[in-house]
C-alpha positions in Angstrom: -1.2 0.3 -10.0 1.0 -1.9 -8.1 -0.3 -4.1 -5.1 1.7 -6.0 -2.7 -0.9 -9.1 -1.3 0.5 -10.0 2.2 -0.4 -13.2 2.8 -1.1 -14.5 6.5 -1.7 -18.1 7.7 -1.8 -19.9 10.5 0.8 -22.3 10.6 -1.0 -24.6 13.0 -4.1 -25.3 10.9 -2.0 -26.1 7.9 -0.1 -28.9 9.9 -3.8 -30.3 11.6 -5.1 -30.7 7.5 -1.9 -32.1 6.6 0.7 -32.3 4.2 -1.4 -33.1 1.4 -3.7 -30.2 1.6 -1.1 -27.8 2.2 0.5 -29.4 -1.1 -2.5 -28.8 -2.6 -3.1 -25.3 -1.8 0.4 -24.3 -2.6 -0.5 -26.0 -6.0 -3.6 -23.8 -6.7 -1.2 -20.6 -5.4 1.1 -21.5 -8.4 -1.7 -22.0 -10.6 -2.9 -18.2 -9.3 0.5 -16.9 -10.2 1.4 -18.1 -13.6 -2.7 -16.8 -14.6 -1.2 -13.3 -13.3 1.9 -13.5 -15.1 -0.5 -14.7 -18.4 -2.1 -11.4 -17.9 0.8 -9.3 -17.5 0.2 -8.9 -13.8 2.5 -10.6 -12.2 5.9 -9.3 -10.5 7.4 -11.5 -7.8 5.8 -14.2 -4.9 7.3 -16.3 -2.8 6.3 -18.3 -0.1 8.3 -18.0 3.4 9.6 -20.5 5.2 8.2 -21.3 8.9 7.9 -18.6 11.7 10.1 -20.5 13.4 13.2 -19.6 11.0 12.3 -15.7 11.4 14.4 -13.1 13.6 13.3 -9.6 14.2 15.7 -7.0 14.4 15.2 -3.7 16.4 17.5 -0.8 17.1 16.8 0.9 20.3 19.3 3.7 22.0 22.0 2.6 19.0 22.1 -1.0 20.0 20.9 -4.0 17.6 18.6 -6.0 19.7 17.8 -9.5 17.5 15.1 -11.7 18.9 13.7 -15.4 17.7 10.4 -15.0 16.0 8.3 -12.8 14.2 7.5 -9.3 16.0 3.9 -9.6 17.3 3.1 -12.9 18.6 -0.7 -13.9 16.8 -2.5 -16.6 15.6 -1.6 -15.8 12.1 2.1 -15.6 10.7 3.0 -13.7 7.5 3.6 -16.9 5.0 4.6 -15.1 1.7 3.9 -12.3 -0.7 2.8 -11.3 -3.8 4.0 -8.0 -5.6 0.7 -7.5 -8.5 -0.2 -5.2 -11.1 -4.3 -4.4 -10.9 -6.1 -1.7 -12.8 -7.5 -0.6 -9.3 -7.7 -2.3 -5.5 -10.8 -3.5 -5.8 -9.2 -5.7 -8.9 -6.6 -6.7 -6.3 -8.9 -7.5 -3.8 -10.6 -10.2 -6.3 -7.3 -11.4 -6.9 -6.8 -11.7 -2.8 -9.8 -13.7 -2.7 -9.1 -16.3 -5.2 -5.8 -17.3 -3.1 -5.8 -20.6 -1.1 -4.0 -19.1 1.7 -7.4 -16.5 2.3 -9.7 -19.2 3.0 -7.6 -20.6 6.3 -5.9 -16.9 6.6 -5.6 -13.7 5.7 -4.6 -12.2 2.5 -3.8 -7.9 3.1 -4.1 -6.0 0.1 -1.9 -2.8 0.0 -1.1 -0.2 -2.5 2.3 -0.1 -2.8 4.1 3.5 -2.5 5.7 4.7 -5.2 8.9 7.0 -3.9 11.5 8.4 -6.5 15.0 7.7 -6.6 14.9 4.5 -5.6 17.2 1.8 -7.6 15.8 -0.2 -10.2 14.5 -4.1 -9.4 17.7 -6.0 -10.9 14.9 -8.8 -12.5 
């Protein structure tokens, strides 16, 4: 099965530890993903770049409406993904737990959908 592992953090305790633990963290997130792609588990990450860099995009009544920022205004900003393979979602949920971003954040743990006729992933 296919998981996608959401990961949340909040962007202002990363910058009150510092640069060096966030380098550090990100470090041990690497280290996560090429263990995963060892294993055959492993499809795509990436981290995000700051909230501040995101747009949200709504259509209401047929106009585009664009506005600065993510869409709900929380403590905790989506900061990245992680698109796994795991045997089951309690597997993925392990895997969750050993990332560096769920001991400051969050890390959501979703099955991903599987809907026919979509296009093959060009990677």
């Amino acid at each position: 099965m296919r998981f996608m592992l959401l990961c949340y953090d909040d962007e202002a305790a990363w910058q009150r530890l510092g640069d060096a633990a966030l380098r550090a963290a990100m470090q041990e997130a690497v280290e996560l993903t090429h263990e995963l792609n060892a294993k055959g588990q492993y499809y795509v990450a990436s981290p995000l770049e700051a909230v501040r860099t995101a747009k949200s995009v709504r259509v209401r009544d047929g106009k585009v409406l664009v506005t600065d920022g993510p869409f709900a205004e929380t403590r905790e900003q989506l900061g990245g993904f992680y698109l796994i393979e795991a045997k089951d979602q309690d597997e993925a949920v392990a895997i969750a737990a050993r990332h560096s971003g769920a001991r400051l954040g969050t890390v959501e743990v979703r099955p991903i959908l599987e809907i026919e006729g979509l296009p093959a992933s060009n990677q």
